[in-house]
N, C-alpha and C positions, 0 to 999 in steps of 0.2 A: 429658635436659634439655627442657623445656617451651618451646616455640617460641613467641612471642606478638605480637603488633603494639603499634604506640600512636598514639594520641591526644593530641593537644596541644593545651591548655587553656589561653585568653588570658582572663586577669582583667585588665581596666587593665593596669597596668606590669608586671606575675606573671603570667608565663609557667612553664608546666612539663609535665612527659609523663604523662598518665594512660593506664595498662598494658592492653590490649583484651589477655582470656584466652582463648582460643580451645575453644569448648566440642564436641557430637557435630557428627559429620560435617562436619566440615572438616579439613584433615591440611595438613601442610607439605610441598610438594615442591621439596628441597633442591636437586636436579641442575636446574631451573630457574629457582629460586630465586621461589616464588611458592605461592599458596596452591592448595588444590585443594575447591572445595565437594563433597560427594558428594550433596545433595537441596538443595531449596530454605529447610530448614530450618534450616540450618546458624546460628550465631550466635558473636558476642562478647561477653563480660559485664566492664563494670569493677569494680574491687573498691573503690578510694578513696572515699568520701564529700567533695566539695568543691567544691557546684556552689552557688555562690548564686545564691539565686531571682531571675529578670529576664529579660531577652530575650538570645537570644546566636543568633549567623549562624552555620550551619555552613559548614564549604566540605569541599568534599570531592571526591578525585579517584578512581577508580577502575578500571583497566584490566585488562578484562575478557574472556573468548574470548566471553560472547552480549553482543549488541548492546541488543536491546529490554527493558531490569529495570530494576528500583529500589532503592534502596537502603532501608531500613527504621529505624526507630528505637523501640526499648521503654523508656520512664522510668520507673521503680518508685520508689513513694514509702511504704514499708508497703506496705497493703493495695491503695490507690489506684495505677494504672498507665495511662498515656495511652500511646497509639502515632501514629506518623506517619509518613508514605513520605517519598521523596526522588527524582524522576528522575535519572538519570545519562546524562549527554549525553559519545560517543565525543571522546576527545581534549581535553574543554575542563573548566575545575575548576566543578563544581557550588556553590550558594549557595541557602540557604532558609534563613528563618528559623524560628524556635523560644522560644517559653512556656514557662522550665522553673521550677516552684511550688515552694515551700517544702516542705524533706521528702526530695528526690532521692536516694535514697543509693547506686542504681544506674543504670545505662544497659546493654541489650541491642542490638548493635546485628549488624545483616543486610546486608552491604556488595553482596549483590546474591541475589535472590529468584530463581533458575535454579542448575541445575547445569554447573559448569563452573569455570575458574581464571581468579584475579583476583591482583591487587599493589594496595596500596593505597600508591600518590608522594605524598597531600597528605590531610589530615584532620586538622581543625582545630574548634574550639568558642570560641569569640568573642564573650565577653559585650558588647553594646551598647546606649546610652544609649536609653531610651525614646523619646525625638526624635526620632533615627535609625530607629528599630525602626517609628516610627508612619508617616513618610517611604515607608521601604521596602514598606510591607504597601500602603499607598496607592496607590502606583505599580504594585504589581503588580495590584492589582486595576481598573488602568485601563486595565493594557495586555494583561491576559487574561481578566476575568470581563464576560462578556456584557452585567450588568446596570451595567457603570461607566466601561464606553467612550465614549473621548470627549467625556468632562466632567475635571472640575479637582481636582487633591485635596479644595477645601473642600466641592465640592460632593459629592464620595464621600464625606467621613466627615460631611455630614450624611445623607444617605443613610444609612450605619450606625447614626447617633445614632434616629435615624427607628424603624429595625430593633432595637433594640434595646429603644426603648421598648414596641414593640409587644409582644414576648417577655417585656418583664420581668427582663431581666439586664444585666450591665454592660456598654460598649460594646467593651471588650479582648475578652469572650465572643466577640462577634456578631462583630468584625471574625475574630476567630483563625478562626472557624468559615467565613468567608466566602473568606479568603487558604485555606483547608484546601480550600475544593473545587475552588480553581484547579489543582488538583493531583492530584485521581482522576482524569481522562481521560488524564495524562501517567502515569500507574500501573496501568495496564486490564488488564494480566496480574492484579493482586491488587483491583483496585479496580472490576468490572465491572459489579456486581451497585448498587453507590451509584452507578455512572453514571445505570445503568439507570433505577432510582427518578427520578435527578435531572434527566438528561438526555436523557431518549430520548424521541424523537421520537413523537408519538399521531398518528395520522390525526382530523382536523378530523370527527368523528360525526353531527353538525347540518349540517354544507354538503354530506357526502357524502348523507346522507338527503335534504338537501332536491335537488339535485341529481336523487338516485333518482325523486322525488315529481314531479320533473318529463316525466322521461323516461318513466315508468311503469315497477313494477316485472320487469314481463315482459323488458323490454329488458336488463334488466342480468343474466338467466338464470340458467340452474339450474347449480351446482357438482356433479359427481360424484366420489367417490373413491373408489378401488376400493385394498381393505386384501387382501395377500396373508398370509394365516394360516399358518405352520407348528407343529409339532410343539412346537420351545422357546418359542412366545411365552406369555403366561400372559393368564389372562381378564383383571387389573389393569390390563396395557399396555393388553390391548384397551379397557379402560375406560376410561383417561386419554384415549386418541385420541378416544373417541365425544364425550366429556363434554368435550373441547375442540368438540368441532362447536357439539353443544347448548346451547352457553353463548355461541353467535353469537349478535349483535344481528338479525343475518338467519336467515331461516330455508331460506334456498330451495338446500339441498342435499341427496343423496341419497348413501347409502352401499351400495357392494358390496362383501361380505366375498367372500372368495376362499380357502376351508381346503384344506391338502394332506390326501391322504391319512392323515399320521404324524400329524393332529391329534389330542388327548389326547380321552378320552370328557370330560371337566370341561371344558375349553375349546370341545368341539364343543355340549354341552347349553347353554354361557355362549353361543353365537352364538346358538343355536334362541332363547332370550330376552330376546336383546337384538331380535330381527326380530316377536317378537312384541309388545314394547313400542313400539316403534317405528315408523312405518309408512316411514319414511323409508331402512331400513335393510333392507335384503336380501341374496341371498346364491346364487352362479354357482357351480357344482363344475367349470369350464373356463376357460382363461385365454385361451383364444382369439378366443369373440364373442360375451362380456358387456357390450361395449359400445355395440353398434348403439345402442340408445336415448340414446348423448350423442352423436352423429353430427349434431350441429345449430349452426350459425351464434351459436346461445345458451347454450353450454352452454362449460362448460368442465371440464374432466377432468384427474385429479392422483392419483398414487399414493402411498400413506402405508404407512409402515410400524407394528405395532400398537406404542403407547407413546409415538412424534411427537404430536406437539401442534402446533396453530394456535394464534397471539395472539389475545389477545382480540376486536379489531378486525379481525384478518386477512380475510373477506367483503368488509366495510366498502372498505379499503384495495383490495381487487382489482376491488369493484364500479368506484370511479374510473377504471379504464384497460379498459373496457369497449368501446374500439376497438380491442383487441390483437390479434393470435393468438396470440402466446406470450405469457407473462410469470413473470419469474423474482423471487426477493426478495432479502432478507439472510436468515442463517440464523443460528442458534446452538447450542448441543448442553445438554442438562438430565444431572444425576451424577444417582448412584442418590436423593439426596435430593428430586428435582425440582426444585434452584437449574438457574438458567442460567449459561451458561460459553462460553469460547470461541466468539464473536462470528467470524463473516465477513462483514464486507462487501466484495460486490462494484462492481465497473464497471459501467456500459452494457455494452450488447449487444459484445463483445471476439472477432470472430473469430481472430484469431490467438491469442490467451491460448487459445480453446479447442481451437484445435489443440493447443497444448500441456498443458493440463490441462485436465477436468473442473468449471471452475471454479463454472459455472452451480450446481451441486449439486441438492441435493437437493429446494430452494423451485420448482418448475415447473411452469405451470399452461396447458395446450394447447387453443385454441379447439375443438370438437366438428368442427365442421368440417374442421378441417386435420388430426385425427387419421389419417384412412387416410394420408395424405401422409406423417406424420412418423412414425408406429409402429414401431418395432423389428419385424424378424419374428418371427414364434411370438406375436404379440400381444402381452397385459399380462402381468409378470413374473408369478415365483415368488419367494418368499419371500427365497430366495438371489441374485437377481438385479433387486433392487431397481435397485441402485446401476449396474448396467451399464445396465440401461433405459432412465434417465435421462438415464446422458451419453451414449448412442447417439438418444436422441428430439433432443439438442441438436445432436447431430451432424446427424442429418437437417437439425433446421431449419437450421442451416447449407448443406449441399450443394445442398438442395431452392430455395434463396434465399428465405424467409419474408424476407418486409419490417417488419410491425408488430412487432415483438416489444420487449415494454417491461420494463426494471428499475426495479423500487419498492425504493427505499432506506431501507426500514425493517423491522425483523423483523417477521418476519409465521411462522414456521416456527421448533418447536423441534425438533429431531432428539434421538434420543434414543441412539446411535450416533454416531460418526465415522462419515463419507460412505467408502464401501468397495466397491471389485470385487471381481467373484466370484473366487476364484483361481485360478479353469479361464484369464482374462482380464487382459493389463495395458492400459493407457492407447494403449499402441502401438499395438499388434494391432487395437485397433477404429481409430484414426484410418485405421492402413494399409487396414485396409479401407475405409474409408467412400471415402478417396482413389481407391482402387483402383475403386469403382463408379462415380466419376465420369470415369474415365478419364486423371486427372491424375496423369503423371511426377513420383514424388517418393519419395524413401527416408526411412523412418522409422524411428528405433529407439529404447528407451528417453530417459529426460530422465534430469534430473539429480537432481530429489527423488522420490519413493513417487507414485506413480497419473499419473505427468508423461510427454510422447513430445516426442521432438526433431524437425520435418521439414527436410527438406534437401533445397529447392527446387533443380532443376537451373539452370548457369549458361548463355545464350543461346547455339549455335552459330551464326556465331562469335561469339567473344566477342567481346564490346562494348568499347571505349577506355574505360578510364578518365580523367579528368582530377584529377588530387591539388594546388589551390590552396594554398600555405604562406605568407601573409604574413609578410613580418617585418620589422623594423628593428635593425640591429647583432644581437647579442646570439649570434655563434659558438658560444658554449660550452653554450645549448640549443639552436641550430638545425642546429649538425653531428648532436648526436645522434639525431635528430629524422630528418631527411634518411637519414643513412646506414642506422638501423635500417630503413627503409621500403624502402630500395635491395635491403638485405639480409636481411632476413627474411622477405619478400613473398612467399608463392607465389605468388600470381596475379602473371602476369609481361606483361599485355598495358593498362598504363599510362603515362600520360607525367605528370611532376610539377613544377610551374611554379611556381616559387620567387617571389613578389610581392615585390621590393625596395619598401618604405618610406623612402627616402632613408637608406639606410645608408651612414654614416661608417667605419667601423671597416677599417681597411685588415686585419685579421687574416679579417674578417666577407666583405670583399668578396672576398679571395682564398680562401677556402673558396667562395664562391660561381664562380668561375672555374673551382676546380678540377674541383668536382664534376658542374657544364656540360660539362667538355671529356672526365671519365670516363666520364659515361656519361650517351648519347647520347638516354635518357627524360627527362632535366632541362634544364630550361631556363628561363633568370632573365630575368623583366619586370620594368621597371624604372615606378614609381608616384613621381612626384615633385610630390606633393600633401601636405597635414600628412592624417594618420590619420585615416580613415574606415573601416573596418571594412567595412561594406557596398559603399562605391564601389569598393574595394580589388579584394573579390572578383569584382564585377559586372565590373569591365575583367578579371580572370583568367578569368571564365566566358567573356568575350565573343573574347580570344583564343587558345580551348583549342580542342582538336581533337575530345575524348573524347564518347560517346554518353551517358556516364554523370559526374556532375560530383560529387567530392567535396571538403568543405570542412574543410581540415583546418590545427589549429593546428602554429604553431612549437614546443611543447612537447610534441608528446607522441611514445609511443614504442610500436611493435607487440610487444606481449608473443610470439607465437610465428604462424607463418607464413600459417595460415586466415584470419584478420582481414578480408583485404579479396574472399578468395573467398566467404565465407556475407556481408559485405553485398553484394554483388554480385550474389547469387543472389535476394538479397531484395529491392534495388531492381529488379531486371528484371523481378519480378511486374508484372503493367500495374493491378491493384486496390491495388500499393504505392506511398506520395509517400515521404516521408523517412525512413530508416532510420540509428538512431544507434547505438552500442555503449556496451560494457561499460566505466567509465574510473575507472581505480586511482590515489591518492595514491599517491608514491613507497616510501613504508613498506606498501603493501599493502592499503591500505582503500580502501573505496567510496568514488572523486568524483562518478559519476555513472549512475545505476542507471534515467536515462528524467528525465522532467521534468513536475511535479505544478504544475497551471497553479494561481494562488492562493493560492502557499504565499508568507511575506513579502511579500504584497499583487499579488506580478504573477507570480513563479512559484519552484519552488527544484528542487534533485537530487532525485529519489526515490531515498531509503536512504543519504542521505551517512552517511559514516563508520561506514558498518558493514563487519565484518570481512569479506575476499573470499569465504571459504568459506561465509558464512551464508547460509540460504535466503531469508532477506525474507519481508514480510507475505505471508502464505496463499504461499509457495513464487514468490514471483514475480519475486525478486533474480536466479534462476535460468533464466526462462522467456522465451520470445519472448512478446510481448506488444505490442497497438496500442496504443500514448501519444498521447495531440495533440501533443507535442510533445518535441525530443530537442534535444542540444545541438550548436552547429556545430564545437566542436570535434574532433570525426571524425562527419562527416554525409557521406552520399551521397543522392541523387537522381537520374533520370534526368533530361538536357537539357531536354526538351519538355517536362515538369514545369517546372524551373527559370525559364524563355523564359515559362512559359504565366500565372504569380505575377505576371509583372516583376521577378523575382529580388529581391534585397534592398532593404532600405528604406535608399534613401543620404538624404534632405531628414531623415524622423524619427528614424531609430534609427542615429545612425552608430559607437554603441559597443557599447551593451545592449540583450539581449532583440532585436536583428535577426533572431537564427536560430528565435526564439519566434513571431516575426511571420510569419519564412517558413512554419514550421508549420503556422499557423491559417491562413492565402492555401491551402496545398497543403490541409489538411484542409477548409476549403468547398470546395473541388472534387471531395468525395464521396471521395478517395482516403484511403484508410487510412494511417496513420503507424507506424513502428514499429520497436521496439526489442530489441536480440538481445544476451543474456548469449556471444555466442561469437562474439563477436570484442571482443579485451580489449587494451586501450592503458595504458600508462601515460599519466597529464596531469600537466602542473606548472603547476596554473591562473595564470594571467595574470602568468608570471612578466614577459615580453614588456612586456607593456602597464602592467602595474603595475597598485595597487591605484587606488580611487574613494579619496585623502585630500585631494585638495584642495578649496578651496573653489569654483572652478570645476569640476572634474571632481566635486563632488557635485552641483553645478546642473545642472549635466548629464545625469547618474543621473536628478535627481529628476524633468525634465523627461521621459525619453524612459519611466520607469517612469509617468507622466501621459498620456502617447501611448498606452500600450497600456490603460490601465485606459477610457481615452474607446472607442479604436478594439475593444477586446476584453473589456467589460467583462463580459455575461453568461459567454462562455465562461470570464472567469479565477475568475467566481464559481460557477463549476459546471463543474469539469472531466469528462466523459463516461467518462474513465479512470479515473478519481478514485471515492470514493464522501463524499456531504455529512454521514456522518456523523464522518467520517477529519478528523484537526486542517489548519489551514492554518496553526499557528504553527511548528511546527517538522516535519522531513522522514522523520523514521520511521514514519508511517503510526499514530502513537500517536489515540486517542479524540479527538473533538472538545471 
């Protein structure tokens, strides 16, 4: 028997189920009762014909093991066939609308573009009145396309009318086509390459030249890149590489090839001719001191693999930060057709991200001067050992303490490879080393995803007090769980935890409070008999704790297993660390809170909510220690003298939201690094305590103190340094802007 899904199709008052058939590679698995994609290709086909032409909302749910897909839609009408994506956001029912013509007499449909297993709870087709339909596409393009924020519907849809005259088509055309691109940057897996076109950022050509024109061009110096040749590369690759240089709007770079031995006689006679066409272009049989001639204040030196490509602009863009010593970019990787693909953008300069990964990659461009300083031993790579080179020169510039070192947030590098160690080498092994030359106590050993190392900073002898703040008001039935797990699951056993009484009533509330005072001899209940302040709450718990170390932690949540509070502990005690937040799970098991992306909903949101616990996160870093500006205070630690040195919480402006955002940015201008660790994992039951922001004073409230931080924090919420400006600020999975 044929196992099949369906679809449920609202005409006006007619309702009825149209049969989704399930075609290659997808299969039913019965004993879960759920489906299984085996590629991303998988698909549903309907058979019915019975679509009348018009607008109709989809909704559609889908629950899924990846977190970042889409969902897909194919309309055949005959010969003619339109397609369109669909984001799918964890936990909540998706909604977009759809144009379907006269003709339809199938639908293919792709309930999500990954492999892995999915259920489909809610999928719906919902013919809607053109009203409705023009309403909807309006509003979204006010409140997601760039070119219609913050004007009025009429004056969007003359804006369209505008557009459409210009084109020459009808205005349903121009707006469909308009509401359609609010929607590639939220489909970047399948939708990269129309970003690209669309959206991607040019370095300004005119301001940087004239810029140049001022400074002269001697000052902004000579590029070197030295290309390690081996055996498999072919004269082609080497081609693309040169013919990306030579197609710079600048010219002032030089090339040094670098051939092994095993080079081919056809690729050795392709070097001899490209040095003879070239003057720019030469060629070192040693990888150890080809480079004295870029040993200069003006030069800068980058190592490419043959078949990497530079953007167009790439000179252009690096000439701009021509006060650097390092500088790193975004990168992306070309398939064998030469499309681009697989996009990374990075952070600012992230030393702890790069203790944990290699994140810098492959985009890395070293002043001439700080070369001897940051060079790997044995000099410039071999062919084989690109990729180690690279994250060992950023290791350098880390250990070495380089200051300037700048991130350009735009591609400027295409790779032609996934960024790779040699496999004599993992991630570990070199951080342990690098550690090890600086002389710094610390165990390292594999991470959690491919080319990642986990460090495990020791804890102070002796240990430092902690202080574990818990406000609360009534509410026993999450604050015993709350309390007891911390009692009892806690390895780290050298803390005291002060229960902040909110004027609690509950005579069940307050004798759990007594008891657990009189059990055990680390708790101890203050009593706060003020109306809720958040801020002031904690501020009188910091100010009557004992502990070196102060952590802020909610009434909901709960320590998943016993390391929690020893690795932040390890990581607040750094003296280069301010705040350190963790890992925090919805009760079902998904991401609450994965670090904190300043700018996201206008003042800031979770990085990776609701994706599943096992997932790695963009570029692996759901999984990675990593510095954030900012983490959440529902389990935050800091050291005292940090805390004392802010003025601890904001009690006049932020006495509900966004206080533990504000302590963040206080501790981050104090140069100290912030930071966030996948290992130590909580559960949270967000604001079951406090309840949600629905009234209409407690939205005034919101709106107000979300107003305090956009005045007091406005560039950093518009530029988070964690962050990269080309990553969305509308929603938290790290999707396209």
């Amino acid at each position: 028997m044929t196992i099949t899904a369906n679809m449920q199709v609202v005409l006006g008052t007619l309702t009825f189920q149209q049969v989704l058939e399930p075609k290659d590679n997808v299969v039913w698995d019965a004993y879960h009762h759920r489906w299984e994609a085996l590629d991303e290709s998988m698909e549903f086909t309907t058979q019915r014909n019975v679509y009348l032409p018009g607008w109709y909302m989809i909704e559609l749910m889908v629950d899924r093991s990846v977190t970042t897909v889409a969902a897909s839609f194919r309309f055949e009408a005959g010969r003619r066939t339109f397609n369109i994506d669909m984001p799918l956001r964890v936990g909540k029912l998706s909604k977009r609308l759809v144009h379907v013509p006269w003709g339809v007499k199938r639908i293919a449909f792709r309930p999500m573009n990954a492999k892995g297993h999915f259920s489909i709870p809610h999928f719906r087709l919902v013919w809607v009145t053109p009203a409705f339909a023009r309403d909807r596409l309006l509003q979204r393009l006010i409140n997601i396309h760039q070119d219609y924020r913050d004007i009025t519907q009429k004056e969007a849809a003359g804006i369209i009318r505008e557009r459409a005259r210009e084109r020459g088509e009808s205005w349903r055309r121009t707006v469909i086509r308009e509401y359609e691109s609010t929607y590639i940057s939220l489909c970047s897996r399948r939708n990269y390459r129309l970003w690209v076109r669309k959206f991607e950022d040019k370095p300004d050509a005119a301001k940087i030249s004239a810029n140049i024109q001022t400074r002269q061009l001697d000052l902004v110096g000579m590029y070197y890149f030295y290309i390690p040749v081996a055996g498999f590369h072919t004269a082609d690759a080497l081609d693309s590489t040169i013919a990306s240089l030579q197609d710079q709007p600048l010219g002032n770079w030089k090339v040094v090839l670098l051939p092994a031995p095993d080079c081919t006689t056809g690729v050795q006679q392709h070097i001899d001719a490209l040095v003879t066409k070239d003057p720019r272009i030469s060629v070192s049989d040693t990888q150890s001191e080809p480079y004295t001639a870029a040993l200069s204040a003006s030069t800068w030196v980058s190592v490419l693999c043959p078949g990497d490509r530079l953007s167009a602009q790439a000179l252009y863009s690096l000439a701009g930060s021509a006060d650097a010593e390092l500088i790193y970019s975004d990168e992306d990787e070309l398939d064998t057709d030469g499309m681009r693909h697989s996009p990374l953008f990075k952070p600012q300069w992230n030393p702890d991200l790069l203790l944990s990964q290699p994140y810098v990659g492959c985009a890395i461009w070293v002043r001439g001067d700080k070369l001897p300083q940051l060079m790997p031993a044995g000099g410039l790579p071999c062919a084989s050992s690109v990729g180690n080179w690279q994250a060992k020169l950023a290791l350098n510039a880390l250990a070495t303490g380089v200051e300037k070192i700048e991130h350009i947030g735009r591609i400027l590098f295409h790779r032609v490879s996934p960024f790779t160690l040699s496999p004599a080498d993992d991630y570990a092994a070199l951080v342990r080393l690098s550690l090890n030359e600086q002389n710094l106590s610390a165990h390292v050993e594999k991470g959690r995803v491919a080319n990642s190392a986990r460090v495990m900073w020791p804890v102070p002898t002796p240990q430092p007090l902690v202080s574990l703040l818990v406000p609360t008001r009534d509410g026993v039935e999450i604050l015993k769980p709350c309390v007891d797990a911390i009692l009892e699951r806690t390895d780290y056993r050298h803390f005291e935890l002060l229960i902040l009484d909110n004027q609690s009533s509950c005579s069940k509330t307050l004798a759990y409070m007594a008891e657990v005072e009189k059990r055990d001899s680390r708790v101890k209940v203050l009593r706060w008999n003020h109306d809720f302040n958040y801020s002031a709450i904690n501020n009188f718990g910091a100010k009557h704790s004992k502990g070196d170390i102060i952590g802020l932690i909610n009434n909901d949540v709960e320590p998943i297993d016993g390391e929690w509070l020893t690795e932040m502990v390890s990581q607040a005690s750094r003296p280069e660390v301010g705040c350190v937040g963790a890992k925090l799970y919805y009760p079902n098991g998904t991401i609450q809170h994965g670090g904190v992306v300043l700018g996201v909903g206008g003042v800031a949101g979770h990085a990776h909510r609701f994706f599943q616990h096992n997932e790695e996160g963009y570029a692996g870093r759901l999984q990675l220690v990593q510095n954030l500006t900012a983490v959440t205070a529902a389990c935050l630690l800091l050291r005292r003298e940090v805390f004392e040195k802010v003025g601890g919480l904001n009690e006049p402006d932020l006495a509900v939201a966004y206080n533990d955002v504000d302590l963040c940015l206080k501790v981050h201008e104090l140069g100290l690094r912030n930071l966030w660790t996948p290992y130590a994992e909580l559960y949270h039951h967000e604001s079951i305590s406090r309840g949600a922001d629905d009234t209409p004073k407690k939205r005034a409230r919101a709106l107000k103190e979300a107003r305090y931080m956009r005045k007091q924090w406005g560039p950093l919420l518009d530029k988070d340094p964690a962050y990269n400006p080309n990553l969305t600020l509308a929603h938290e999975d790290f999707s396209l802007r």
